[in-house]
C-alpha positions as CSV (number, residue, x, y, z in Angstrom):
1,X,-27.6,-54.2,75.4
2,X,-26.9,-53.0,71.7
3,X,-30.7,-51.5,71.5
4,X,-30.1,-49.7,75.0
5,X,-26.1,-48.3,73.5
6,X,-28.4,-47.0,71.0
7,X,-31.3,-45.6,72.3
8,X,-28.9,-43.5,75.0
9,X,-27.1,-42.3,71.7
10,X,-29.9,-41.0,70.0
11,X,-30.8,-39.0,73.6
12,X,-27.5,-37.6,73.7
13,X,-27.6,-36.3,70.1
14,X,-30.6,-34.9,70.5
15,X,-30.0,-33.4,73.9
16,X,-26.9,-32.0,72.2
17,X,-28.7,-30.2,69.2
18,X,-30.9,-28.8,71.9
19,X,-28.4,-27.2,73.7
20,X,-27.0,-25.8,70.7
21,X,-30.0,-24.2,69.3
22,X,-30.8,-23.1,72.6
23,X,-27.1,-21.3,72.4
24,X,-27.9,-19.7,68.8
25,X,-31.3,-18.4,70.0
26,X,-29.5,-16.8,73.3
27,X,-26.4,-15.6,71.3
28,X,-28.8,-13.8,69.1
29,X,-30.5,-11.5,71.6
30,X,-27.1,-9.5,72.2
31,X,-28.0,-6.1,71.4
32,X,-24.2,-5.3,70.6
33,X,-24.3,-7.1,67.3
34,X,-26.3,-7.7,64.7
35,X,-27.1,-11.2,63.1
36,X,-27.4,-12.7,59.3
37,X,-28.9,-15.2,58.1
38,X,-27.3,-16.4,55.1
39,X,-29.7,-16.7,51.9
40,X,-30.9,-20.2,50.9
41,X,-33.5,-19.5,48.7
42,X,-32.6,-21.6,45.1
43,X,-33.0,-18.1,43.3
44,X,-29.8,-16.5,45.8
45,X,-28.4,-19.1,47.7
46,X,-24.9,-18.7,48.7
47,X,-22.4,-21.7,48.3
48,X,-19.1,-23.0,48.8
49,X,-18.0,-20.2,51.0
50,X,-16.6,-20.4,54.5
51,X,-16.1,-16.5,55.1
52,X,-18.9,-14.1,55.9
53,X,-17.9,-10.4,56.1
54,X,-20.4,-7.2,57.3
55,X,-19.5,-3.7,55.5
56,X,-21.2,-0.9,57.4
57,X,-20.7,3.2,55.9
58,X,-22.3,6.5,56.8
59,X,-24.4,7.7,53.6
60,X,-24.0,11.2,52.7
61,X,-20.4,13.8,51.7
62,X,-19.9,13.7,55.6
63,X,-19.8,9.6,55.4
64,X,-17.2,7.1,54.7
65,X,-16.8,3.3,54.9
66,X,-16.2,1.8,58.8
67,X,-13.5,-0.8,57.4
68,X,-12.8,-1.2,54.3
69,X,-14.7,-3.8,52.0
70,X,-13.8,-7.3,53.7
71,X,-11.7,-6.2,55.7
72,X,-10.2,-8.3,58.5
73,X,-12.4,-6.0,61.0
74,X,-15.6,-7.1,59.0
75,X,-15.2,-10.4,59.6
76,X,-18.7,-12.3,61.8
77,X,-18.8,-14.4,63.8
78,X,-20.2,-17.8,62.9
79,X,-22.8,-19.1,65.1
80,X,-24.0,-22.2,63.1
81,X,-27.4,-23.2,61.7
82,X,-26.6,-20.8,59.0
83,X,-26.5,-17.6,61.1
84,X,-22.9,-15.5,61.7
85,X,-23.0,-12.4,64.3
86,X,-21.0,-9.4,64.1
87,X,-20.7,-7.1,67.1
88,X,-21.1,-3.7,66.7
89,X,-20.6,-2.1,70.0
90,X,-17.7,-0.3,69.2
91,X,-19.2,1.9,66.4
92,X,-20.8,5.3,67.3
93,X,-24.2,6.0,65.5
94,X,-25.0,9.5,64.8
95,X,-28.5,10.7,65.7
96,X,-28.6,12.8,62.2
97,X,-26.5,10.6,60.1
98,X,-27.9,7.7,57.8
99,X,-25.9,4.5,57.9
100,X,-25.8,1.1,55.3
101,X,-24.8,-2.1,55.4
102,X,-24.0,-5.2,53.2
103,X,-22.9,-8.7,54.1
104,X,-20.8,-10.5,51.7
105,X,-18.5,-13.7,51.2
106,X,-15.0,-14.4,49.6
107,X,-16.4,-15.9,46.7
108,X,-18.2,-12.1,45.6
109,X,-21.6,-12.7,46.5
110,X,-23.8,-10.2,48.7
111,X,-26.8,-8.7,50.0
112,X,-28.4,-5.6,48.3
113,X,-28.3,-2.1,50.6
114,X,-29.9,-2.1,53.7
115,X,-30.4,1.1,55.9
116,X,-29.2,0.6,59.6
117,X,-30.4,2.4,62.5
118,X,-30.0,1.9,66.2
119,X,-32.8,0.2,66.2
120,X,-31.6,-2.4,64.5
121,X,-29.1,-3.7,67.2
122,X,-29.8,-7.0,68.4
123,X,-32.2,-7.4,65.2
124,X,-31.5,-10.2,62.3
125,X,-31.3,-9.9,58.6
126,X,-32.8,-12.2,56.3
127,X,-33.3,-12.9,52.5
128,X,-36.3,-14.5,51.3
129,X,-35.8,-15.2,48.2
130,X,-35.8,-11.8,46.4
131,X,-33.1,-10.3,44.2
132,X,-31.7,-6.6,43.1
133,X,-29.5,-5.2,40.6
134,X,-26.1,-5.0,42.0
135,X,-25.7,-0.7,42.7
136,X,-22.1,-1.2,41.8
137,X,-22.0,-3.8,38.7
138,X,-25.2,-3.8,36.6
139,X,-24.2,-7.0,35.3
140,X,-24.4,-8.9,38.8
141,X,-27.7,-10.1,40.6
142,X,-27.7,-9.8,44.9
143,X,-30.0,-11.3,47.3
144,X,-32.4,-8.4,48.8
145,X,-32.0,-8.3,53.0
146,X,-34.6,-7.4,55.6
147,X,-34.9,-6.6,59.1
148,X,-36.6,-9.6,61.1
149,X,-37.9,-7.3,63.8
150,X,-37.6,-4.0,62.0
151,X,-39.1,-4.5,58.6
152,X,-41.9,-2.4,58.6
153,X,-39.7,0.3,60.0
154,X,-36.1,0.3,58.2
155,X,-35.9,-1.1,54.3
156,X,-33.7,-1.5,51.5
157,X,-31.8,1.6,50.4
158,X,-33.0,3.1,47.3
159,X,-30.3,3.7,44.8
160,X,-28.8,4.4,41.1
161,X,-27.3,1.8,39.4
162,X,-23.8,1.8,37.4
163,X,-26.2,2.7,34.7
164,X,-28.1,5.3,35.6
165,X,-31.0,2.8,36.7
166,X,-33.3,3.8,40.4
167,X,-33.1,0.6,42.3
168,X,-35.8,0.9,44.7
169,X,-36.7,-3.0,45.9
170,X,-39.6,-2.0,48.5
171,X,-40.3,0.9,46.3
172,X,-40.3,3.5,49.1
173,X,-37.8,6.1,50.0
174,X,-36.3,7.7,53.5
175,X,-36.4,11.3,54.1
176,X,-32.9,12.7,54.6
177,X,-34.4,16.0,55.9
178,X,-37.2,14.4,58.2
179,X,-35.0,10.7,59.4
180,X,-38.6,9.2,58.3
181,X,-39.3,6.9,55.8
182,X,-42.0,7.5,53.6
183,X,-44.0,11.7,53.7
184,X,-44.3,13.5,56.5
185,X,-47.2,11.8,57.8
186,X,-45.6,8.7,57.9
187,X,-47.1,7.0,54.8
188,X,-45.3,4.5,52.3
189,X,-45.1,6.1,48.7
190,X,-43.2,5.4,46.1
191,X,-41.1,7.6,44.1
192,X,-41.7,9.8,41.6
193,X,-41.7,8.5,38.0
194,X,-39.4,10.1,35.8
195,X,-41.1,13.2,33.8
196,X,-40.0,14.0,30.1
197,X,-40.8,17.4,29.3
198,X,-42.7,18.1,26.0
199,X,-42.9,20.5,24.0
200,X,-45.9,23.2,24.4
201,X,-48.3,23.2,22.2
202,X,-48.7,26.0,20.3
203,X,-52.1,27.5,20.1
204,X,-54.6,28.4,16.9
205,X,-54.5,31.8,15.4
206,X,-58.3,33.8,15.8
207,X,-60.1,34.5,13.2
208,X,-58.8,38.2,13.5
209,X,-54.8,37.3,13.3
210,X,-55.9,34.9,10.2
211,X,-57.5,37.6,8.5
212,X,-55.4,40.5,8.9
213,X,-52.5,37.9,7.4
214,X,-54.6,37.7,4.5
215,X,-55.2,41.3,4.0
216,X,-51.1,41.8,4.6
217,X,-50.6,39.1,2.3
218,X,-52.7,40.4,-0.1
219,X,-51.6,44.0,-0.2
220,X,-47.7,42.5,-0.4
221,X,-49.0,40.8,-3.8
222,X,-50.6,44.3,-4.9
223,X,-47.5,46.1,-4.7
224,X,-45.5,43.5,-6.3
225,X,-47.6,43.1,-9.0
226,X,-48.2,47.3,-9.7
227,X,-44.3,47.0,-9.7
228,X,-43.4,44.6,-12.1
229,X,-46.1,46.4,-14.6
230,X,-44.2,49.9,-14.3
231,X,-41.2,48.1,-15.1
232,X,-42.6,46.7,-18.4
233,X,-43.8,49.9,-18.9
234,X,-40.2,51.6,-18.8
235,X,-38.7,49.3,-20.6
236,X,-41.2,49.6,-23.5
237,X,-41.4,53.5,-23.0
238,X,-37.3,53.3,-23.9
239,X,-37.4,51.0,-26.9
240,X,-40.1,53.6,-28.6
241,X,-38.0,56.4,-27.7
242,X,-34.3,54.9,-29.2
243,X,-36.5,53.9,-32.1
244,X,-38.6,57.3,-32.5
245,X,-34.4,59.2,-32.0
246,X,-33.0,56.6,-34.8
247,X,-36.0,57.8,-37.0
248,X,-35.5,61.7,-36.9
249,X,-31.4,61.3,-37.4
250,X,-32.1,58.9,-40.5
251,X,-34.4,62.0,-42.1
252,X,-32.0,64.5,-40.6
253,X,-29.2,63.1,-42.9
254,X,-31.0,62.7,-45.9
255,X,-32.4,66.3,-46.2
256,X,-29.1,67.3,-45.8
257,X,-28.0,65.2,-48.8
């Protein structure tokens, strides 16, 4: 009878996780939210938290914040299994705007940008197992989030650090102008590196320039030199002269005598 209690125990727990699951994986399809999966790899893992919280913002001078940052509108929705919901029906997505999102805990740790689109609804973020610069404190790590169903399409936000540093995790960029990610034909690049300017080389003097510097040079020494000489020449010209005047007085004075 004991054996029996037990084996019609273990059905119901099983039959019980089942149904649950089975609730998660339906509660996940609702395209008027969006789901996260909180980050368990050992590099990222969140702990000792009971509080998940989903910050959404426009990008651009035209943008702002939906809530602000864990606000008691950001709060999800906890499903179990490690996955929270947070319904977004009631925000209104621009066709021409660019919006973000980050999901955090009370205890300060959070995912790294990730670009939203409409596309997105219904989707799932994930972490596996990378990590970013925090934008906002250079001093802070975060776990990098994905799109499940999306990743090839939306990514990571590329951004400068507190520092001054380009954080760019999937090392591609989206196109303000043309809402695409990548050039215009569609293509993953990455960005630019950063170009210090140098200064230009100066180039060689001909032949010609070098030798009409000599000739100038030359000349310049000529005319210094001829100039000096009729110098000396003056001054000795003026010494013989006072002497030759002091010479004629002298006899002058004794003839008179």
């Amino acid at each position: 009878m004991k054996r029996l209690l037990c084996v019609l125990f273990a059905v119901l727990v099983l039959m019980t996780s089942a149904v649950t699951f089975s609730a998660s994986a339906e509660d996940m399809t609702n395209t008027d939210c969006i789901y996260f999966q909180v980050p368990t790899a050992t590099t990222v893992a969140w702990k000792n938290f009971s509080i998940v919280f989903c910050h959404i913002w426009q990008e651009g001078d035209d943008g702002g914040d939906f809530y602000a940052w864990q606000a008691k509108d950001e709060r999800c929705e906890d499903l179990g299994n490690g996955y929270w919901k947070y319904d977004i029906s009631g925000f209104e997505f621009k066709e021409d705007a660019t919006y973000s999102v980050i999901f955090s805990n009370e205890n300060g740790m959070q995912t790294y940008n990730l670009t939203l689109t409409s596309d997105c609804k219904g989707d799932i973020v994930v972490c596996d197992g990378d990590s970013c610069e925090n934008p906002v404190d250079n001093q802070k790590q975060c776990a990098v989030a994905r799109w499940t169903t999306n990743k090839d399409k939306v990514h990571p936000c590329a951004a400068f650090s507190s520092d001054g540093v380009l954080l760019d995790p999937d090392g591609i960029f989206y196109d303000d102008i043309d809402k695409k990610w990548g050039n215009a034909e569609g293509t993953s690049i990455t960005m630019p590196e950063v170009v210090v300017p140098t200064e230009p080389e100066t180039e060689p003097e001909s032949e010609e320039e070098i030798s009409t510097d000599n000739e100038s040079s030359t000349t310049t020494g000529v005319t210094f030199g001829l100039g000096v000489i009729g110098i000396v020449l003056i001054a000795v010209g003026g010494v013989v002269f006072a002497g030759a005047a002091v010479v004629i007085i002298i006899l002058i004075v004794k003839k008179k005598k």
